[in-house]
C-alpha positions in Angstrom: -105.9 -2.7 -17.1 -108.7 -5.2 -16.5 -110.1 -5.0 -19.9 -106.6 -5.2 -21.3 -106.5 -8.5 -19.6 -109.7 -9.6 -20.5 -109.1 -8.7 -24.0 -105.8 -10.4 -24.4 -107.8 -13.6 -22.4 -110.0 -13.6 -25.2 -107.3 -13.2 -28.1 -105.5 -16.4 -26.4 -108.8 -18.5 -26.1 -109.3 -18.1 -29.6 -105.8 -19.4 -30.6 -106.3 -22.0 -28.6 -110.3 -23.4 -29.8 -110.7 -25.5 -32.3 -111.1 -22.9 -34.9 -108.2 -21.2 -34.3 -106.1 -24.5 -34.5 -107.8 -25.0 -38.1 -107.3 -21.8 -39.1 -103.3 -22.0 -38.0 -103.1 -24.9 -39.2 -104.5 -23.9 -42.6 -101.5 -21.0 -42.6 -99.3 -23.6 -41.5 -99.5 -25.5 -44.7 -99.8 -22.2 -46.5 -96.3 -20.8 -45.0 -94.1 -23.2 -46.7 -95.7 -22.3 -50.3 -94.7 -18.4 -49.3 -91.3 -19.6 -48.2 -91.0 -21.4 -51.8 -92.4 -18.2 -53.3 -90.1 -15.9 -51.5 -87.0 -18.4 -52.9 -88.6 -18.4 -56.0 -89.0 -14.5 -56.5 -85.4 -14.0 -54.8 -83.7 -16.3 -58.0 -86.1 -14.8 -60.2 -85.1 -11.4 -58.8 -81.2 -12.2 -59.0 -81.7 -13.9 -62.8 -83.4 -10.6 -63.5 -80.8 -8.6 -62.4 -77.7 -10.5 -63.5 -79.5 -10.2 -67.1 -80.1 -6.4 -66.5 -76.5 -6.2 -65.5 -75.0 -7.8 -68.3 -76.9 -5.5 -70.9 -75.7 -3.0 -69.2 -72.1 -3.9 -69.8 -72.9 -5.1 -73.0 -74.3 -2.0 -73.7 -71.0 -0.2 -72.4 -68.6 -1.6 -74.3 -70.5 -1.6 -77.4 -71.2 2.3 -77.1 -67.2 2.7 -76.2 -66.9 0.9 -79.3 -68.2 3.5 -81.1 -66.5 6.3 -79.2 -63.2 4.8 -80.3 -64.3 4.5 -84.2 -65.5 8.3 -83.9 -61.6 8.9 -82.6 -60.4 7.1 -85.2 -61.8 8.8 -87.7 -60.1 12.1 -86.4 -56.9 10.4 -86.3 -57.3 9.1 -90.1 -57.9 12.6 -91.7 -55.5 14.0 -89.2 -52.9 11.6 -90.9 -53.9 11.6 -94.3 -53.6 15.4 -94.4 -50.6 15.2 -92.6 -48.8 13.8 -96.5 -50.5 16.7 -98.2 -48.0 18.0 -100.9 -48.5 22.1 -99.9 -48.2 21.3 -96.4 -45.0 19.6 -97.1 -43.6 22.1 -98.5 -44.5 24.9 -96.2 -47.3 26.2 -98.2 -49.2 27.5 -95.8 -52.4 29.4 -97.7 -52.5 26.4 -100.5 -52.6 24.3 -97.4 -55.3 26.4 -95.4 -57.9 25.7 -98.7 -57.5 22.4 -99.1 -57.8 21.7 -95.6 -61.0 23.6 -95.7 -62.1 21.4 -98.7 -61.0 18.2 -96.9 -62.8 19.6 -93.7 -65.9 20.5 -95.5 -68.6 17.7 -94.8 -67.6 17.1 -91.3 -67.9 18.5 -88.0 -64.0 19.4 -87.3 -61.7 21.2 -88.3 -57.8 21.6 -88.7 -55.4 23.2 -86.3 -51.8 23.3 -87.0 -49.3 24.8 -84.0 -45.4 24.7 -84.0 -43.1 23.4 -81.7 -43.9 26.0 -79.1 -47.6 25.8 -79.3 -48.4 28.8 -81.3 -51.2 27.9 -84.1 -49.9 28.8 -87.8 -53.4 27.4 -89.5 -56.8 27.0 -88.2 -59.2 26.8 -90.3 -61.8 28.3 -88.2 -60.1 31.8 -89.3 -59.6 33.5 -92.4 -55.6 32.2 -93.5 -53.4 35.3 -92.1 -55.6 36.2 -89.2 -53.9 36.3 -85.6 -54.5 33.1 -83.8 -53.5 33.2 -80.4 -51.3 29.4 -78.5 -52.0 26.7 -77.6 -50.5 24.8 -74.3 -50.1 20.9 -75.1 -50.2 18.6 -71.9 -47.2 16.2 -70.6 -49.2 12.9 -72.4 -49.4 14.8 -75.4 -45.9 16.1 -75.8 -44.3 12.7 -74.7 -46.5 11.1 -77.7 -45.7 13.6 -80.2 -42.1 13.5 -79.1 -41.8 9.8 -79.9 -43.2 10.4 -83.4 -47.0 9.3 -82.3 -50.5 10.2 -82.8 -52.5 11.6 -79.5 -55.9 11.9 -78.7 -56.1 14.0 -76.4 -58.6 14.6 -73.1 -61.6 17.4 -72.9 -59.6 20.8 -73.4 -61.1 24.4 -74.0 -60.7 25.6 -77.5 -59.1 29.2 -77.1 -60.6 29.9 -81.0 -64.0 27.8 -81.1 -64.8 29.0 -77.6 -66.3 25.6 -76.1 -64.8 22.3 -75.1 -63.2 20.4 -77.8 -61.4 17.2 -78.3 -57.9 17.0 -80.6 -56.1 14.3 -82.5 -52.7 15.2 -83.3 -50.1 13.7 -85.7 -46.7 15.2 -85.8 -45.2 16.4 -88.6 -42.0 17.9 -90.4 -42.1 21.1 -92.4 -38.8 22.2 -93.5 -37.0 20.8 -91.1 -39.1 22.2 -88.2 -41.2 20.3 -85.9 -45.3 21.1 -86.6 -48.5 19.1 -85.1 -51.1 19.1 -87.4 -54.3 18.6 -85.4 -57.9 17.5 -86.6 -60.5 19.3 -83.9 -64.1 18.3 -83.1 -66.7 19.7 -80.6 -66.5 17.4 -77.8 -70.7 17.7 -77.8 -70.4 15.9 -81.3 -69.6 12.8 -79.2 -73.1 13.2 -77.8 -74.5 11.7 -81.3 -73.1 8.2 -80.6 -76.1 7.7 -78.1 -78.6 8.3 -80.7 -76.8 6.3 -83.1 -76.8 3.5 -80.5 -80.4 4.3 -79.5 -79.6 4.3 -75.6 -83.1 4.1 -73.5 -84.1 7.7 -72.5 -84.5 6.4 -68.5 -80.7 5.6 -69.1 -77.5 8.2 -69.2 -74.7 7.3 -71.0 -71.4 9.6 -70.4 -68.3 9.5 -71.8 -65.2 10.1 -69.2 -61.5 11.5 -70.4 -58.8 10.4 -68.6 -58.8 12.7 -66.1 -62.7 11.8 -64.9 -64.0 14.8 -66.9 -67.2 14.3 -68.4 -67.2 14.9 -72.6 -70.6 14.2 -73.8 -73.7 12.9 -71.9 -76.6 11.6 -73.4 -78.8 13.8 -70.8 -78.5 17.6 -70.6 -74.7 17.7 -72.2 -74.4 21.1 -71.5 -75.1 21.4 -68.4 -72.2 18.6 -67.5 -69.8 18.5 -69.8 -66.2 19.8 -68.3 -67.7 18.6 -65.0 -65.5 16.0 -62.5 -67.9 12.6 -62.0 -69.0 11.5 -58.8 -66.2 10.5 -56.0 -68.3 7.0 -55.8 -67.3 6.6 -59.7 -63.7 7.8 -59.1 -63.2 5.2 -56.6 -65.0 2.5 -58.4 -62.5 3.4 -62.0 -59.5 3.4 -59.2 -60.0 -0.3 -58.5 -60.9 -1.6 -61.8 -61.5 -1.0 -65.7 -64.7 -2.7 -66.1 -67.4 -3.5 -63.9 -70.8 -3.2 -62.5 -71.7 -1.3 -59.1 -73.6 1.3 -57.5 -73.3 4.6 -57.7 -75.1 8.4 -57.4 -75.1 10.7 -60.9 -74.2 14.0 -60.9 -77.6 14.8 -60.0 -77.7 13.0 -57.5 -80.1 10.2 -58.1 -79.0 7.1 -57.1 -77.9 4.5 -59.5 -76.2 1.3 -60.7 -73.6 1.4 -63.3 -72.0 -0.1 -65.5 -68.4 1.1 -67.1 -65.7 0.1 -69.2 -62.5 1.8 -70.7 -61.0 1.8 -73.7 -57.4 0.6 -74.1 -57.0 2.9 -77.1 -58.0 6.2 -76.0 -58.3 5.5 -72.1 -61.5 7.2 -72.3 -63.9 5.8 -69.9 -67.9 4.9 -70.5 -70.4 4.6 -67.9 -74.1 3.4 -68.4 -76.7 3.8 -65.4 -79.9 2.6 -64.4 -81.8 4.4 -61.4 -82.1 1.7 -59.1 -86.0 2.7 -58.5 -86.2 1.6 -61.9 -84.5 -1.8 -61.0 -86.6 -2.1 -58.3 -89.9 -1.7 -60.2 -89.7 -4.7 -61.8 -89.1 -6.9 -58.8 -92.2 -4.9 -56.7 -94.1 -6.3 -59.6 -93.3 -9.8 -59.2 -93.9 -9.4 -55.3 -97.3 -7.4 -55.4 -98.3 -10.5 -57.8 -97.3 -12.9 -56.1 -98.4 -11.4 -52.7 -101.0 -10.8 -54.0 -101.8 -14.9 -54.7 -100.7 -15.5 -51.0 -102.8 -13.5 -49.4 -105.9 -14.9 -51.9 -105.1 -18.7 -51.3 -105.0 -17.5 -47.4 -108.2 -15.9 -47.2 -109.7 -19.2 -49.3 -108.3 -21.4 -46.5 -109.3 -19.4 -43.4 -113.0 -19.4 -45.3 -113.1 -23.8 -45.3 -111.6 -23.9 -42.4 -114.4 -21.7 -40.8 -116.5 -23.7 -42.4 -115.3 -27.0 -41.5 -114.4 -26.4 -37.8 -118.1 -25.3 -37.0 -119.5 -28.8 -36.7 -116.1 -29.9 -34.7 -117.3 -26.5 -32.2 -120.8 -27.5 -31.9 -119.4 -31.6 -30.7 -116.8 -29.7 -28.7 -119.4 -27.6 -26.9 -121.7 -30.7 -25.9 -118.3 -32.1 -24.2 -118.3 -29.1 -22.2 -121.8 -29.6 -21.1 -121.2 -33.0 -20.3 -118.4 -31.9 -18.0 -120.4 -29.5 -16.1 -122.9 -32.7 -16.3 -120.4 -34.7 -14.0 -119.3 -31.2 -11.8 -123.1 -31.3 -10.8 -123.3 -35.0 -9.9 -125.7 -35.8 -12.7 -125.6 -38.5 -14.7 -124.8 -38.3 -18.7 -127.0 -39.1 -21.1 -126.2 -41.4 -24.1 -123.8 -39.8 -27.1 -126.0 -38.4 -30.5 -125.8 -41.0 -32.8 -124.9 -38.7 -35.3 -121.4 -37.7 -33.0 -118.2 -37.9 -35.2 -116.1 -40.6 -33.6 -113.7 -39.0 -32.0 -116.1 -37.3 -29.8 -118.5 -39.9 -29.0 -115.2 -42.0 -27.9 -114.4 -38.9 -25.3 -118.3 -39.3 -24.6 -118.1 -42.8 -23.8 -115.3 -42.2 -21.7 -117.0 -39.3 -19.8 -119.7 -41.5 -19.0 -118.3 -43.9 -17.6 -115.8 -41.5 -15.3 -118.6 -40.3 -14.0 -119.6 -43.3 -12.4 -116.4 -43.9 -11.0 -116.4 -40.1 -9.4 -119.7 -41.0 -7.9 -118.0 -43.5 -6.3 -114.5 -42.3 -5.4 -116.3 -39.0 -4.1 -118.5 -41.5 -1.9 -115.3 -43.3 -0.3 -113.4 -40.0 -0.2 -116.0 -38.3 2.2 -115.6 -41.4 4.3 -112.1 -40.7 4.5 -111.8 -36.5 5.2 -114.6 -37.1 8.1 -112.1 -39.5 9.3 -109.0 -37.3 8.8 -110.4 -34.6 10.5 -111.5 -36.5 13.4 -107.7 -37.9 13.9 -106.4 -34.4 13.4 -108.7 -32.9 16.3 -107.9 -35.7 18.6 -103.9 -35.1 18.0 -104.0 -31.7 18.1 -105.7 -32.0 21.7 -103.3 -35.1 22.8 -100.4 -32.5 22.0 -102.2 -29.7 23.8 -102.7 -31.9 27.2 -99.3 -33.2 26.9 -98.0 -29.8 26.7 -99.5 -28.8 29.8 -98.9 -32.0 32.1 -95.2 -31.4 30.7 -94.4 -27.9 31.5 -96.8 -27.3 34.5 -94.4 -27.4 37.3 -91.5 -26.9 35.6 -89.8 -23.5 36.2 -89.1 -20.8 34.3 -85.7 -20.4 32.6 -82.9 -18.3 33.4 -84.3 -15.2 30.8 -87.5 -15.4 32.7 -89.3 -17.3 29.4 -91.9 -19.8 30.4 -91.4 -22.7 28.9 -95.0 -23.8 27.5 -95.1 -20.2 26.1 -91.5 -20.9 24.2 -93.1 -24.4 23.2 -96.2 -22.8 21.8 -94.3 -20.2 20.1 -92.4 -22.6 18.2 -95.4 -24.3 17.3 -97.4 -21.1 16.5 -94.3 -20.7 13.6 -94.4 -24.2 12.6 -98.3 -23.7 11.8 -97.5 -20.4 9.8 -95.5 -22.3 7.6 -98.2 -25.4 7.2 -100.5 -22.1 7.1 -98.7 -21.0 4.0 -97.5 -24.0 2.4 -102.1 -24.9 2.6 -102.6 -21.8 0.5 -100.5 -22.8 -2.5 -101.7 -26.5 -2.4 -98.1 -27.7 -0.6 -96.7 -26.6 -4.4 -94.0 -24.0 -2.9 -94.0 -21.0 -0.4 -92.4 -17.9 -1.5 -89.5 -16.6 1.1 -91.1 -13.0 1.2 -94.0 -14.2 2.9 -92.7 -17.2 4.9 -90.0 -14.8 7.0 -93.2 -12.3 7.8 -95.1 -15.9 9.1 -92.3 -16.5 11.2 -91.3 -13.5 12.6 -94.7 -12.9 13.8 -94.5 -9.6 16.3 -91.1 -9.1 15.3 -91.6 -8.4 11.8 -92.2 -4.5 12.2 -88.5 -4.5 13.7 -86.9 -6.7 10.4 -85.9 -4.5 7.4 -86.2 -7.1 4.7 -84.4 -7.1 1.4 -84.1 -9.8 -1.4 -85.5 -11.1 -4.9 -88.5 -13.0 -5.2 -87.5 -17.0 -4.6 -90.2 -20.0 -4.6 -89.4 -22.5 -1.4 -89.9 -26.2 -1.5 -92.4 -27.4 1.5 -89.9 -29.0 2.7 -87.0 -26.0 3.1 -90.1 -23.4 3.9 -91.0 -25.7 7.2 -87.2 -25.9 8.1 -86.4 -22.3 7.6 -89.8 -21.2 9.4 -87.8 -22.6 12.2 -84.4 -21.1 11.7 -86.6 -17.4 11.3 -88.1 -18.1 14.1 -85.5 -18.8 17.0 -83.1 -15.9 15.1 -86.4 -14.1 15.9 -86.8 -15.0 19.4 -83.1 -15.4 20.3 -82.8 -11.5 19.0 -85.5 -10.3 21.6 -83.9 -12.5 24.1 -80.5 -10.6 23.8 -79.8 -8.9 20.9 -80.9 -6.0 18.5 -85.0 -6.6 19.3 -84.2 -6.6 22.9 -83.4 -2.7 22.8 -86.3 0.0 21.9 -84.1 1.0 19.1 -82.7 -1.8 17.9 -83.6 -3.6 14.0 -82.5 -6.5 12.3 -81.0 -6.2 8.4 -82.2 -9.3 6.8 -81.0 -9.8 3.2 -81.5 -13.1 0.7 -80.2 -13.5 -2.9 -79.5 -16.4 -5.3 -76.0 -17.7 -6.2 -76.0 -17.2 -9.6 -73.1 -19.7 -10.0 -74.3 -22.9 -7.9 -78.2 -21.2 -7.8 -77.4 -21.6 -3.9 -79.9 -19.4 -1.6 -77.7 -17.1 0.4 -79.5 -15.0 3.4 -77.6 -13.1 5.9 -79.3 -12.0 9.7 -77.7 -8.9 10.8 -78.4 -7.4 14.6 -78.1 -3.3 14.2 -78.5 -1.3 17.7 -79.1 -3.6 19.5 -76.8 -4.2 23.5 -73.0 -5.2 23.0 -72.8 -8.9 22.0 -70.6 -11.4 23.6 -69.6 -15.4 22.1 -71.7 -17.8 24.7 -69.8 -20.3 26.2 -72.1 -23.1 24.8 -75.0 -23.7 22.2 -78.2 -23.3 23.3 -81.1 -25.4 22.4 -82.0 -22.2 19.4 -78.7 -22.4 18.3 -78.3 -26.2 17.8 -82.0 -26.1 16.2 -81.1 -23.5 13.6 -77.6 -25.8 12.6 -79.3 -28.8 12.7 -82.0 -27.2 10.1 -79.5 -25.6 7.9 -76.6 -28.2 7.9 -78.3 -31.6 8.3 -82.1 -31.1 6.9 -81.4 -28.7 4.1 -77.6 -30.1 3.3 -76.4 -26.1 3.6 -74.0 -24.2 5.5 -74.3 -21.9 8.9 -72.2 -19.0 10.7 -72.6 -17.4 13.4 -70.2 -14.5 13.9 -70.5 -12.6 17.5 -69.5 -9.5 16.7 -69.3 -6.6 19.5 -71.7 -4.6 17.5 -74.4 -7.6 17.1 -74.7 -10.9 15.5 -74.2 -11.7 11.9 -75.6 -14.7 10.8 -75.0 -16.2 7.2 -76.5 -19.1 5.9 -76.0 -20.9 2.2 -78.6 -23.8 1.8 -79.0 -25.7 -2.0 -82.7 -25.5 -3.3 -84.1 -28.7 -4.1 -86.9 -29.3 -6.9 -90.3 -28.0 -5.8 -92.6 -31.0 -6.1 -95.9 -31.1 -4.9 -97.2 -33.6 -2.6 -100.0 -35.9 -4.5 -101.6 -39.1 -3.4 -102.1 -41.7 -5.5 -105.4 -42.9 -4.3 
């Protein structure tokens, strides 16, 4: 424990030598630049990132862009094959070839299905083979209903075995009701990311209406058919375009940006991992830490070297002082002093000489002091003696020199005390045990830790000291069994000290018929010296006594001379 302290004395003499105040004051002017840094990285960091955001979204719409031409393209064979002559006349083989012709060069194919959903051509199979139906959803028989084309959302291909995506055109064939339908691999939307060139730390993902994924620019595969992430659900709830964070689907954390597409209400979503956001702007701190923590070392350096001339001139003050503490006179300031330090020099020189002197006068003075004192002290002595020598003892029995030089004996506790803090303050603690004085054993004492003024520590010395004696007189202390419950606290409203004197086992108590001389001292203290209130309550049981006295500024006595 005692190195602890010594070490953390040492820490705070540092901080507070010269040196130290260089060297604070060298990161001083060095904490504003890290502040204007700091700002300076932050808006650099938030330019950074509003940039990065916007090519996100830029990068979104333009790869939904392409999405919605891919569609397109679907829905433009779908409808030119839809005015094919054999088709139109219910030609069903003639129509079979050339939609295998037409179909040739590209990745889909052609499905057409009746009214009822069973398929009557797909050119995946041989013309006449057995193809089995095909169940169209509520969006897509609404569209084809009213006489409209309808891409439709990720559905599983009962022929081609895999997820595909359709766009469907209705048509009439002899008066009956037909969808022709142009089908693609929904993994052949996976090629728009090449085309686009999307960064390989990046995943694009394309998002059906129902929050399906279709194609992803990573590991396609493994996700497509999958639901996205309920963060991403709740983001598209709120809003069709926007940035925000998110968590993929394998669960790295990320920010994304999305869009959808008013014509196929397919949704795209670019992200970023955010550790790759954040790489950037570690960068630009490390740097620029990096230049803080240079331009501090530089300073501390000068200002090492700078302060240790100031240190020397500071240490030849210090011998100067402990010059004057031996009596000595100084000796003149080095020529070669810096100017500040000479001018202290100068001035310790000459205080010196005035010490001499005032130290000279003020021995004068305590031989004189102490002289007065002795004689007083032995004026009050004699007087106490001629005064109570024949007079009789009281009613109790008590003696009354022996009550007088109690009362003294508690007075000079309290001067006791009040010496051994410098007349600065006496804490209560230790002022009731000075005043109780072969009573304290008997006094169970409770309370925080308060700081009297001198003057309400000699005025309560009192009050402690005839509860004290009028106790052994006739309450609690007078029985072999008896205590006293004393208990103090601060207000914490008005800051008031409250104490309360409690008699416990003591004989049965009865209300005197008048004051004594204790109990008019203790109310004159209380209500008159310290501007407080006293009760005394005469219970059966013993006496309470309650007192509430304000607690003035502790200032300690000085003399001017």
């Amino acid at each position: 424990m005692q190195d602890r302290d010594q070490r953390g004395f040492r820490r705070r003499r540092r901080a507070s030598s010269v040196r130290g105040r260089l060297v604070l004051l060298t990161i001083s002017l060095l904490v504003p630049a890290l502040l204007s840094m700091g700002f300076l990285l932050a808006s650099a960091d938030r330019e950074s990132r509003g940039q990065l955001y916007q090519q996100l979204v830029t990068t979104a719409r333009a790869l939904s862009g392409a999405v919605d031409r891919q569609a397109a393209v679907g829905v433009s064979v779908a409808e030119t094959l839809a005015t094919d002559q054999a088709l139109i006349n219910g030609d069903w083989a003639a129509f079979h070839a050339r939609a295998l012709r037409a179909t040739e060069r590209r990745a889909g194919w052609i499905v057409v299905a009746d009214q009822n959903g069973q398929q009557v051509v797909n050119t995946l199979k041989p013309y006449g083979a057995s193809l089995p139906r095909i169940k169209r959803t509520r969006e897509e028989a609404a569209a084809f209903s009213a006489g409209r084309s309808k891409v439709s959302d990720l559905l599983d291909g009962p022929v081609a075995g895999k997820p595909v995506i359709t766009v469907g055109t209705p048509i009439v064939v002899k008066g009956k009701f037909y969808v022709l339908s142009y089908v693609v691999d929904a993994a052949s939307f996976a090629s728009v990311f090449r085309q686009q060139r999307v960064p390989d730390r990046w995943v694009a993902t394309v998002l059906d209406n129902h929050r399906r994924v279709i194609a992803r620019s990573r590991r396609n595969e493994t996700f497509t058919g999958r639901l996205a992430s309920k963060d991403m659900e709740e983001n598209l709830r709120h809003s069709t375009e926007g940035v925000s964070k998110s968590v993929s689907l394998e669960g790295v954390p990320t920010r994304v940006a999305y869009t959808r597409s008013p014509q196929t209400g397919w949704t795209l979503v670019v992200a970023i991992p955010r550790e790759d956001l954040a790489s950037t702007v570690n960068r630009a701190v490390a740097l620029g830490t990096g230049v803080f923590l240079l331009l501090l070392v530089l300073g501390v350096a000068l200002a090492l070297v700078y302060s240790r001339r100031i240190n020397q001139e500071i240490r030849r003050l210090v011998s100067d002082a402990r010059v004057i503490g031996r009596g000595e006179t100084l000796p003149p300031a080095d020529p070669d002093s810096l100017e500040e330090i000479a001018a202290v020099h100068a001035a310790l020189r000459q205080a010196s000489h005035e010490l001499k002197t005032r130290e000279e006068r003020q021995g004068v003075m305590i031989n004189e002091l102490n002289h007065r004192v002795k004689n007083t002290l032995a004026t009050v002595q004699a007087l106490a003696r001629q005064t109570f020598a024949k007079t009789p003892n009281s009613a109790d029995g008590s003696a009354p020199l022996e009550v007088f030089t109690d009362r003294l004996i508690a007075l000079s506790g309290a001067h006791d005390l009040l010496t051994r803090t410098g007349w600065r303050e006496a804490d209560m603690a230790a002022l009731i045990e000075a005043s109780l004085g072969a009573h304290v054993e008997r006094v169970d004492r409770s309370g925080p830790e308060v700081a009297l003024a001198p003057h309400t520590a000699v005025g309560l010395s009192m009050v402690f000291h005839e509860l004290a004696t009028n106790s052994a007189k006739y309450g609690a202390l007078s029985a072999a069994s008896g205590r006293v419950e004393l208990t103090w606290k601060r207000d914490p409203v008005t800051d008031n000290l409250l104490f309360t004197w409690r008699d416990v086992g003591g004989p049965p108590v009865t209300p005197p018929t008048q004051s004594g001389f204790g109990t008019r001292l203790i109310e004159s203290s209380i209500r008159r010296e310290q501007k407080g209130q006293a009760r005394f309550d005469f219970r059966p049981e013993g006496l309470v006594f309650e007192a509430s006295l304000p607690l003035p500024e502790q200032v300690r006595w000085s003399n001017a001379f």
